[in-house]
Each structure stands twice: as C-alpha cells, then as structure tokens.
N, C-alpha and C positions, 0 to 999 in steps of 0.2 A: 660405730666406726665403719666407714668403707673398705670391702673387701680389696685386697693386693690386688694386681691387673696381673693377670698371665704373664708368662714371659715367652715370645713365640721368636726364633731364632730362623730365618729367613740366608740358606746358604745360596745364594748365587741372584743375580739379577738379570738374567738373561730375558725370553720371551715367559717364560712360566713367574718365576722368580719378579720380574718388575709390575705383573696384573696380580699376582698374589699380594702384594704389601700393598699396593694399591686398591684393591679392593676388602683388605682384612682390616685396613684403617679406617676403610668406609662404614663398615658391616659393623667393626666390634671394637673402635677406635678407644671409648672408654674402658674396654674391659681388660684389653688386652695392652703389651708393652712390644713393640717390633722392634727387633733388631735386624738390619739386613747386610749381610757380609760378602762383600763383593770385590774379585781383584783391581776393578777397574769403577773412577766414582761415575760412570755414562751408562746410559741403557743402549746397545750397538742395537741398529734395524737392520739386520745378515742380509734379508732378500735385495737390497740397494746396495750392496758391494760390489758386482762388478761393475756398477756404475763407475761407483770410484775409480776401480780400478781403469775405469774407460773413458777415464777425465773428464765425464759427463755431471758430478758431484761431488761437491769440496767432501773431503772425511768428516769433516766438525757437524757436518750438518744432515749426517744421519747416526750421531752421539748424542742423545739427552743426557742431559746432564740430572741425576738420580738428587743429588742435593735441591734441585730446584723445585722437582718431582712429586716426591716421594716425603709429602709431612707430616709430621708427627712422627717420626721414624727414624731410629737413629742409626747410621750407617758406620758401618765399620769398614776401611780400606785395607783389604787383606784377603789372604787364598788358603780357604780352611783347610787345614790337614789332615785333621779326626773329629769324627765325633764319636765320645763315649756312648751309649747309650744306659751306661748301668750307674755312672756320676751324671747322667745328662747335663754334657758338657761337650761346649767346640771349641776349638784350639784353630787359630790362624796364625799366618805369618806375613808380617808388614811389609811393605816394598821395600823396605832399606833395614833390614835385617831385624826390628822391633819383631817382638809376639803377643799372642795375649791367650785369653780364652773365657768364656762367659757360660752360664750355669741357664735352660731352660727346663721350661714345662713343655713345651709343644715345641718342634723343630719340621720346617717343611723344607726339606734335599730336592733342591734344584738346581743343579748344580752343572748343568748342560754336558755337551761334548767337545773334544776335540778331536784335531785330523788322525784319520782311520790311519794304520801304518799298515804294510805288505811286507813280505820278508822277499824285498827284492832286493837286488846287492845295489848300492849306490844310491840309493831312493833318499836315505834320511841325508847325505852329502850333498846332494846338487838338488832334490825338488825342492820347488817353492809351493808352499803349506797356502792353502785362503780359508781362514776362519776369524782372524782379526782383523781387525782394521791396519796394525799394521802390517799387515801381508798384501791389505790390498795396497795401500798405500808404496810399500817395497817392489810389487809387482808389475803397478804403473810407470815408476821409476827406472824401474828394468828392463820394460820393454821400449820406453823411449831411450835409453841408453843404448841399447844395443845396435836401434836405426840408426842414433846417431853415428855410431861407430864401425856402421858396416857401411855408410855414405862414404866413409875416407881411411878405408880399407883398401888395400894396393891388391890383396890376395884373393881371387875370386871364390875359392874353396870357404874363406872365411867370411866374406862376406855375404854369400849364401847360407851358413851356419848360423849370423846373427842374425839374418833377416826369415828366419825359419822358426816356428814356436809348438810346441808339444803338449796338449790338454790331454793329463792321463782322466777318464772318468765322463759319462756321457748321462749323467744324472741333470739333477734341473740346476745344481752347480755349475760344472763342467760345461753345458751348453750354452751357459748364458757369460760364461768367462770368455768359452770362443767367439761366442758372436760380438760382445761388446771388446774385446781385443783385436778383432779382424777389421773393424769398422775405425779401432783408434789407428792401427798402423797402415791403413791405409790415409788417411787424413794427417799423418808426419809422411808417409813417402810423398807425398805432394810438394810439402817444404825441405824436401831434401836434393837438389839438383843432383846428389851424389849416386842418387837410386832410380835413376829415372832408366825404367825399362828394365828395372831388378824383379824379377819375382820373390817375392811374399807369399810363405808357405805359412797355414798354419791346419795342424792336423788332429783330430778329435777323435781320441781312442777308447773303444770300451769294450767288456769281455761280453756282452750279452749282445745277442743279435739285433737291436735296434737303440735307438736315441730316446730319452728318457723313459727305459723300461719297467718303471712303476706305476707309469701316467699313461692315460687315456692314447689310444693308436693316433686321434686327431692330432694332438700337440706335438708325438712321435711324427708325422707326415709332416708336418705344419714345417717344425722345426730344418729335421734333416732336406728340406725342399728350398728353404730359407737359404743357409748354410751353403748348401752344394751352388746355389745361382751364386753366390760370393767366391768361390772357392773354396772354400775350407773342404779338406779329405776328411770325410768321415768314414773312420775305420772301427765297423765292429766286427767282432770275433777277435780282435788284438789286444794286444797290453806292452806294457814294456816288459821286458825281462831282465833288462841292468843299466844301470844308470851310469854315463861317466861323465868326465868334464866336459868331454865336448861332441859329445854324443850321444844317443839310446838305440841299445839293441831290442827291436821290438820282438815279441813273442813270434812273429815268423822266422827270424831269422834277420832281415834287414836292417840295416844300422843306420840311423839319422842323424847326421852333421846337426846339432844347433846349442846354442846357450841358454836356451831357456823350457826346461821342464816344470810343467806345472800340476801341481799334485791335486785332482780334484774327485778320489776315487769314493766319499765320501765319510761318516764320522762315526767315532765310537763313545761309548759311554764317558765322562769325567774320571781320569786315575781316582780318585776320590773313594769310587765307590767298591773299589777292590779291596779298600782297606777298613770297609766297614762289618765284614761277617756277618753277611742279611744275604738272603736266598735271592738271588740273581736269575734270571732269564736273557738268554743272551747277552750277560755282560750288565745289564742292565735289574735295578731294584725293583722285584717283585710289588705290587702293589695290590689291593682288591677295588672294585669297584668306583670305592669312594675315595680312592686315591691314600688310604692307609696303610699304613706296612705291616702285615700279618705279622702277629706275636711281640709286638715291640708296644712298648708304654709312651705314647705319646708323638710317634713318628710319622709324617707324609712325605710323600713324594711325585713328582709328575714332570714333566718335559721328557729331553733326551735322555735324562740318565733314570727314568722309571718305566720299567714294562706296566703300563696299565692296559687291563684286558679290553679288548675293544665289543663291546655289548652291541654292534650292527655283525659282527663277525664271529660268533661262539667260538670259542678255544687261539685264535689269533690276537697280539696286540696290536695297542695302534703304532703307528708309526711315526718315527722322528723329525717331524714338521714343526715348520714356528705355527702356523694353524692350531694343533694341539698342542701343543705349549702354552699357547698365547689362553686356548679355551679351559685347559686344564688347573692354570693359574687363577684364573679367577674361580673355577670350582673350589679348588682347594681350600680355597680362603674362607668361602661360604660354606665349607664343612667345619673349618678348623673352627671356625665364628661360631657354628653350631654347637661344639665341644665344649664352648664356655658359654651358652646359653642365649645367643643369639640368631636364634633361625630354625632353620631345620638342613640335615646335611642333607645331598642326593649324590647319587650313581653317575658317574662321566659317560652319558652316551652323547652320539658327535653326530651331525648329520652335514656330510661332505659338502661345502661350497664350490669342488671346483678346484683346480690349479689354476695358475697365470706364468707364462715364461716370455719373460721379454726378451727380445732377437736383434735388437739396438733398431737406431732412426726410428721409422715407424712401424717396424713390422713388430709382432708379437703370435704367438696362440694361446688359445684362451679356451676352458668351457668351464662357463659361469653356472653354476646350476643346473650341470648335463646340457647345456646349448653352445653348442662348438660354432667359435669366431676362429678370424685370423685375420690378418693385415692392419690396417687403421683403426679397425673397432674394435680388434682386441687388444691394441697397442692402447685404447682408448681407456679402456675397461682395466686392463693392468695398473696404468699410473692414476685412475683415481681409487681402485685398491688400496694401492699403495699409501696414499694418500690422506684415506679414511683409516688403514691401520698404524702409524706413526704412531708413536708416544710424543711425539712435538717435533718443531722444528718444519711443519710444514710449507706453512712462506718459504724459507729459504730452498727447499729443495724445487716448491714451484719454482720460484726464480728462477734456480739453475736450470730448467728444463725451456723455461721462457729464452733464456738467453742465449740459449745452446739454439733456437729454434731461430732466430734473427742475426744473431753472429756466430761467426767462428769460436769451436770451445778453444782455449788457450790450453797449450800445451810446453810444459817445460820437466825438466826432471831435477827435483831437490835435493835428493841424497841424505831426504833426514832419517831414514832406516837402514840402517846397515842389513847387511846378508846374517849374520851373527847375531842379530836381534829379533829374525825371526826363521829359529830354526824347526824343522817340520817334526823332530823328534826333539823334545824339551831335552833328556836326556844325552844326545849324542848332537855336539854342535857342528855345525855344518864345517865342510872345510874350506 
C-alpha cells in the first residue's frame, strides 16, 4: 500500500505563500497534499499598485488568479484565525460568514502584513490605508473626485483643500504613491478648464532625514531630485500629528487644508500572529535558519510575518520585502519537501539584487547589482524587473504601458469602493 501524502497547510498566498505551493507541488507533489488558505482567490503583485492607483494599470491585471495557478492544490477562500499547534489544526472564516478548519502535519505561516498604525488622533478616521488593491483602486477614485470637485468649487479655501494631497511615509511605498499621483493630477488638471492656473500641492512627509531611508543614498538623490523638479514638497524631519476632516496638523505645528491623507508609513506583522504564543521578534515569528519555528512540531514560516535571521548580517533579520518573500517561499518549500523525503533542506542566505523605484513616465532609480542608474535606463531596467517577476498576466500589463506610451491613459472615477470598505484600522471603521 502507498504511504498517506502529508498534509501541508499553506496560510496566506501572498509573495512567500504563492512560490511556496508552487514550488512544494513541484518538488514533492506526490508525497505531499497542499492546502492553501487565502482571503482573496488572486495572487496581488504590491510593487505595481501605485500604478494602479496612477491609472497607468487596470487592477485585474496585476491579480493572478491562484485557481488558474496553483495545481494540484486545493484552495480554500477564507482568513485564518488560529492555529492550534497542539491539535495541529487551522480554523478560517469564509467571506460570508461560513467556517471551517482542517487538521495538518506540516503548516507554513505566511501570512504577510498589514498597514502599520501610529497612535495618532484621527489617523484610523480620515487616512487612506495602500496595501490592497482596493485601497488602490478607492485611492485613484478619490483623488480624481476630488479634482473634479475643486474645478466647480465657488470657494477658494476649498478648492485649494481638494486640490492638495498628503503622503504620510517616504519609504519605497510612499515615494512612488507621490510620484505616480503627482503625474495623474496633473494629466486631469489639463481636462479641467475649472483649475486652469490652480496649484496642485502634493507633500511627501517622513520622520527620518531623507527619502527612502533603508535604500542606497543613489536612489535617495535620484528620487527626492526627481520629485522636487515636479514639485512635490518633500518634508523630512515631519509627520502628522492629527488628523481631521479637513485638515492635518503636521508635527511642526502647521496645519494643511486638504481631503486627502494618505497613510503610507509602512507595515506590520499579520494580527494572526499575536494570537499564536511563538516567540516573536519585533512583532514578528521567530524562525532559524531554515525557516523553521524553534520548539514547535511541524511549523515554518517566512515573509512579513517571520523574523528569519539574515546569515549576510549576524545577529540582524532580514527585512520585509517581496524580494525576500518572494526567495523565502520557494526555500521553504524545498525544506518542507526535504522533511518528507524529497531533497535536501538548506539555510536562507540572500545575496541583494538591488532595489528599483519607479518615479512615473520615464524616470526611475535603480542599482541593479550595486551599479546605480537613473532616468530611462532605469526606468528601463524597473519594468522589465517587473516584468520577469509576475506570477502572470504579463501581456496585459505590457499592453497597458504600450498604450499609455501612444495615447492618453483614460481617466474616470467609478466609485466601486466605498471609504467604509477600506478602512485603515480593520477594527475602527472610518467615519
């Protein structure tokens, strides 16, 4: 008789989560049984949402669709709650109030992040959150609504307000929200005879003395040089320090008339993992080497929500990038594959490709392999990145970039996200 196949229980499908099932199906597809349990059935590519949001790419078409994906694999539509570790058992809950729960042998927690919160007064009421697609989606929507509405505005107070916009966060988020936002509203104030000779504010705040302060000083320069020929105010040393309806008081003191705050101060570990009682670092699950969870019978973890020690760095983890996520996931798999007799595990060590920050139209910075670009070559170098890392859907995002390069991108606002649909604290609905 043929021996059972494992049961390997795959929590989240994110950048770790979607090269994990995909390559443990590869590696040990006989031996083992995947289940992969995901709230949403698409693999999201996060690096290409401000596109979205800068109506340079439809949303469907940086969504894979994980059913098409991911074979031999059975997916479950749901947002796990717990897992036992002592009944090795996970429990989910369905989008329309169903539940369920399934019994494994091997479970790999990937279970990513969401938006970081500040205990600043008014932040979870009026900022808008970018971590979904529909945040970006609600986001592009919003800031074409608001042109529209400051064009036939009688009030100049207020129509200054709507035509003014607030990037909390000068990470590689945050920079490429303003840059691809500053480029969209200026391409509607052209079709708005109502704003003709309005200024368009938009202001790029962060607490650390320069623009993205984890990356290379090139792409810092690159960027904030980019940015300031456009206008955009880039303000570090600042933050906000309260949020109201129709304003933000920034941490100088200064208060900003506008509608739109956008929350991009970066992300924390999945609630998930607070309610697991496993030794955490920063928030996030301890791991060893091989991306296993010290003391536990059967558990891995890797992406946002696991500190795995970074072996180029002694005593430092690595960091919360789809990069490592994306390299971590396919480790995983090939350890977990080794557990049931398929391989040999090894140690997640990473050897840095380089960041990419795209700046909209053709600018970009770039160091590819420690060789620092900017302008067209690394605009160049960014979108075939891009490109080569998709889970699919490529054609169409070429497209979209073809099209946007020969005509005008189309610009309209649909209103299929509500503000209440995505709120920046799950918990506390916006008002």
């Amino acid at each position: 008789m043929p021996e059972p196949r494992s049961r390997v229980v795959i929590v989240g499908a994110g950048f770790a989560g979607y090269h994990a099932a995909r390559e443990l199906h590869h590696l040990a597809g006989d031996r083992v049984q995947i289940t992969v349990i995901n709230a949403a059935d698409y693999f999201l590519y996060l690096p290409l949402m401000p596109q979205v949001a800068g109506g340079l790419v439809e949303p469907r078409h940086i969504c894979v669709s994980l059913l098409a994906k991911l074979h031999g694999v059975r997916f479950v539509l749901g947002e796990v709650t717990h897992v036992d570790p002592k009944s090795k058992t996970v429990h989910w809950a369905g989008p329309e109030g169903a539940s369920g729960h399934c019994g494994y042998d091997r479970v790999i927690l990937t279970a990513g992040s969401v938006n970081k919160l500040l205990p600043v007064p008014g932040i979870a009421d009026y900022a808008i959150g970018f971590r979904s697609i529909a945040e970006a989606i609600y986001l592009r929507d919003h800031i074409t609504r608001q042109l529209e509405l400051a064009a036939v505005a009688s009030d100049p107070a207020e129509r200054d307000a709507r035509c003014t916009f607030v990037v909390v966060g000068g990470g590689y988020t945050g920079t490429e929200v303003a840059a691809q936002g500053q480029l969209l509203t200026t391409r509607l104030a052209r079709r708005l005879p109502g704003l003709a000779g309005q200024r368009i504010r938009w202001l790029l705040l962060d607490t650390a003395p320069r623009l993205l302060p984890e990356l290379d000083h090139h792409l810092s320069t690159t960027a904030e040089r980019v940015l300031g020929r456009r206008g955009v105010e880039v303000r570090t040393g600042q933050s906000v320090k309260e949020a109201m309806k129709d304003s933000v008081q920034l941490s100088t003191g200064e208060n900003v008339p506008t509608r739109a705050l956008i929350w991009c101060v970066g992300v924390r570990p999945d609630p998930l993992v607070d309610g697991l009682d496993l030794q955490t670092n920063r928030g996030r699950l301890v791991t060893d080497e091989y991306l296993a969870v010290p003391g536990t019978d059967g558990i891995w973890a890797c992406g946002d929500c696991a500190a795995v020690p970074d072996l180029t760095r002694p005593g430092e983890i690595c960091g919360m990038t789809a990069q490592h996520a994306q390299r971590q996931g396919t480790l995983v798999a090939r350890n977990v594959a080794a557990s049931v007799g398929a391989g040999t595990a090894r140690p997640y060590k990473h050897r840095d490709l380089g960041f990419l920050v795209d700046l909209g139209g053709t600018a970009a910075a770039a160091n590819p392999l420690g060789i620092p670009l900017s302008g067209p070559a690394a605009n160049a170098v960014t979108r075939a990145y891009h490109l080569y890392s998709m889970a699919g859907n490529r054609g169409r995002v070429f497209g979209d970039w073809t099209q946007n390069a020969v005509m005008p991108a189309q610009q309209a606002s649909f209103d299929l996200v509500s503000a209440g649909s995505v709120p920046l604290d799950p918990d506390h609905p916006r008002a």
